[in-house]
N, C-alpha and C positions, 0 to 999 in steps of 0.2 A: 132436878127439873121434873114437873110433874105430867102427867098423861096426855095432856094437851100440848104441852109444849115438845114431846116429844112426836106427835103426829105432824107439828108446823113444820119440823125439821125435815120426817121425813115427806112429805107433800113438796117442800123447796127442793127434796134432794131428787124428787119424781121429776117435775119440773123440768129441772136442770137438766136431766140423762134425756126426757124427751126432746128438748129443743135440740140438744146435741146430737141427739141422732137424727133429726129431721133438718140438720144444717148439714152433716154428711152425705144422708138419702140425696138433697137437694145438690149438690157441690158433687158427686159423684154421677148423678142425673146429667149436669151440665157438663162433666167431661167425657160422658160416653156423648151427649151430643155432637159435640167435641171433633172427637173421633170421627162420626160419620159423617158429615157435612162438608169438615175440613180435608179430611184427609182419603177415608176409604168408596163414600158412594161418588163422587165426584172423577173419579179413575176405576168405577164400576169393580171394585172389593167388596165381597160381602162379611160379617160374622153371619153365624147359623143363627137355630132355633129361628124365636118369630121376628127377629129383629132382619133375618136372612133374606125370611118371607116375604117381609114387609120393604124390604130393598128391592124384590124382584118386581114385589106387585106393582112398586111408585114409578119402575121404569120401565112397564110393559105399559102401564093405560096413564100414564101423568098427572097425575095425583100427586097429594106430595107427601111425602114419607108418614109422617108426626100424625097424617092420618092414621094409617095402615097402623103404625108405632099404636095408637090406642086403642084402635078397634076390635085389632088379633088380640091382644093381650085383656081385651074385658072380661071374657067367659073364662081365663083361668084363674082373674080377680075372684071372683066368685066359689070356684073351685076352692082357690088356695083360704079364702076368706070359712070354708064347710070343713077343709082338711088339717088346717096347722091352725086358722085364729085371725082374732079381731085384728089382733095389734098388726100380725103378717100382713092381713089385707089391706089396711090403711096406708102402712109403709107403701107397699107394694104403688097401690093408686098413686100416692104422691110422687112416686119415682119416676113413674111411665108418664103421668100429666107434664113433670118436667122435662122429662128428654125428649115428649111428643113436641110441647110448644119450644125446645131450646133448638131442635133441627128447624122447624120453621124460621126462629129468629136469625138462623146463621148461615140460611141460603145465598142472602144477597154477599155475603163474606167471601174474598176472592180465594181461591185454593193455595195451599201453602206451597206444592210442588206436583209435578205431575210424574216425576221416577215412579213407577211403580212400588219396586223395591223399597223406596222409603218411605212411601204411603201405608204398605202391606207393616213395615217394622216400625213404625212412629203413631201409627193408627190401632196397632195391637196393643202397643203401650201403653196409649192414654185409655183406650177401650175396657183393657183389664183393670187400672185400676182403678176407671170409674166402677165398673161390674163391682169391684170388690170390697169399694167402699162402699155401695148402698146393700150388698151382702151381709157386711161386718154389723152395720148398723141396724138387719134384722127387716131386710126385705127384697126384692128382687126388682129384674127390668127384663125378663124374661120369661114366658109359661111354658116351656118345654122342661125344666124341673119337675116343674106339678107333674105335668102328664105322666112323667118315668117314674115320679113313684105313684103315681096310682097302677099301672101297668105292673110295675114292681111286684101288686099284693099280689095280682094272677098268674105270674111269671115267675120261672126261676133266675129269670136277669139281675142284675143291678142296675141302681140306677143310672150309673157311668156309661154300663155298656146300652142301654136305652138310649142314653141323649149323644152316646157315641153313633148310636143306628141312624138316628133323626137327623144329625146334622153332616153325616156323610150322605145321604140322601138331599139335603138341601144342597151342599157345598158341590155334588155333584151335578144338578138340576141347573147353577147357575155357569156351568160350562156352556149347555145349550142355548143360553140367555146373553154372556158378556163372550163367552168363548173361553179356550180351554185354557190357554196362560193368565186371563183372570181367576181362575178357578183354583191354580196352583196359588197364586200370592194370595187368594181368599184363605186356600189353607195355612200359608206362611201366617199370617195377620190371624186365624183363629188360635194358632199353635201357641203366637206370643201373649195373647190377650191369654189363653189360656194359665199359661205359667205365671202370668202378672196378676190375675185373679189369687193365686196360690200366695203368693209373695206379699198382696196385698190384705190379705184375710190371716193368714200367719204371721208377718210380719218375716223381715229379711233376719232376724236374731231369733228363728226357728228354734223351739224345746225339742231334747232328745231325753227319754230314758236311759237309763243304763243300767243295767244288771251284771255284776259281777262276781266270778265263783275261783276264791283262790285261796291257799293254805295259808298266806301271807296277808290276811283280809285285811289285821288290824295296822300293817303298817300301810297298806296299798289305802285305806280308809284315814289314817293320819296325813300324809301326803298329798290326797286329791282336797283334804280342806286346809292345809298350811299353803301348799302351791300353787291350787285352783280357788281354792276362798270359796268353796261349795259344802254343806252336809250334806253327811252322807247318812242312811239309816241301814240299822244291822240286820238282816231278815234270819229264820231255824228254815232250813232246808234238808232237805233227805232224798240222798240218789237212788233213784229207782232202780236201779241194776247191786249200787254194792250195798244198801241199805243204810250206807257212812250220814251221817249229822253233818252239814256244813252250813258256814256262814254264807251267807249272801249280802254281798254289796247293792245297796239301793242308792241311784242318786236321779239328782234330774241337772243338763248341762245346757247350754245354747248350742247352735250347730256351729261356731265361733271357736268354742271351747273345746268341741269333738277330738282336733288332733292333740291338744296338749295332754287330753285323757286319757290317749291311746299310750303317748309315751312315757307317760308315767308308769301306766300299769305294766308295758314290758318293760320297764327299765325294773322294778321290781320281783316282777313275777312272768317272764315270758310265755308259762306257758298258763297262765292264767284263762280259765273260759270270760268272754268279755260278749253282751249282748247291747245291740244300741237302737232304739225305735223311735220314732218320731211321735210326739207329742202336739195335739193340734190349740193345746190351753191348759194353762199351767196359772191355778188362784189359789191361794189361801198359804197355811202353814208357813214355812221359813226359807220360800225358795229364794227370795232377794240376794243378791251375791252381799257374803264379806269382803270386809276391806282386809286388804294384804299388806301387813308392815314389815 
């Protein structure tokens, strides 16, 4: 195939990846709508950042959310549009456009339950993995991000602990607003949204590294791919204290697979050193599992 045909190909394959992520932006937009319409403003729940704000602001002056939802968030379009890129900032707009006009459309929509408790736990749910899918897909529905890491370059913060500052100070503020047992299920409903964002953006078959250091390397290495159906690769190491040569076991597992790795290696080698880290994306090379006959 010649040089044209190979740019058709890949133009269809542009194409394709953008619609797809702007049907996730969009479908992840609609269920953070979702989330707050049905479940968490309508029993006075907040999430933080500006989505927090923009909940306090529509029920102090009655306004209605999808406003506030696009207003607060334009000047860190523009931000995020000078600091990370086109693509971020386009994403970005379309997400916020959607979750502004999908609260609107879900007002008249009757409340699913008024428990608190299962507002704060079923609104965290759908909240996170809306968040996580317009994330995944390479844009956001919130500008308290931006801001922590631009504060980040002057600061010795991170940016966790920034947006951890910002949103206990909002999460706080909506004590004096809904009162102080909203204030708790506001943080129960960030806590889960939180962890479901995680969940959603790694996926629940979470990659781990593993690094292993044992005298037994090549059997402990034959074992984890006859038993576990993983390669493994051989690393030259040198202990900084005895100066000794050792092998080093490389692998990469699922968090799935974590205990059966464990026990393999002490069924071999008890006293094996064994290291395990969390991997946030895992492409290329032969990490695909084999089949086990």
């Amino acid at each position: 195939m010649g040089a044209t045909g190979t740019k058709v190909i890949h133009k269809r394959r542009r194409t394709k990846d953008i619609l797809i992520r702007a049907f996730f932006i969009c479908l992840g937009a609609i269920l953070v709508s979702v989330a707050l319409e049905i479940f968490l403003v309508p029993n006075n729940i907040i999430d933080g950042g500006i989505t927090g704000i923009s909940i306090m602001l529509s029920h102090l002056t009655g306004m209605k959310l999808g406003v506030f939802l696009f207003l607060l968030n334009l000047p860190f379009l523009f931000i995020g549009y000078k600091q990370i890129g086109m693509t971020f900032a386009i994403s970005t707009l379309i997400g916020v456009l959607v979750m502004s006009i999908g609260t609107a459309f879900l007002i008249p929509v009757p409340v699913i339950t008024h428990d608190l408790l299962l507002s704060a736990v079923f609104g965290g749910i759908i909240l996170g993995i809306g968040i996580g899918m317009v994330i995944r897909a390479g844009g956001s529905l919130d500008g308290t991000e931006i801001v922590a890491i631009l504060i980040t370059k002057q600061s010795p913060f991170s940016v966790g602990e920034v947006v951890m500052v910002f949103n206990i100070f909002i999460l706080g503020s909506a004590g004096f607003i809904f009162g102080w047992d909203k204030a708790m299920y506001s943080l129960i409903a960030y806590y889960i949204a939180f962890k479901m964002i995680d969940i959603t953006i790694e996926g629940l078959d979470q990659s781990r590294s593993v690094w292993i250091i044992s005298e037994e390397y090549a059997e402990i290495g034959d074992a984890l791919t006859a038993r576990l159906g993983r390669g493994v690769t051989y690393l030259e190491g040198e202990g900084g204290y005895s100066g000794e040569y050792k092998k080093i076991i490389f692998c990469v597992i699922t968090r799935l697979e974590e205990a059966k790795l464990k026990s393999i290696v002490e069924e071999i080698d008890s006293s094996a050193f064994l290291a395990i880290g969390n991997i946030h994306d895992v492409r290329g090379g032969r990490f695909k599992k084999k089949n086990i006959h």
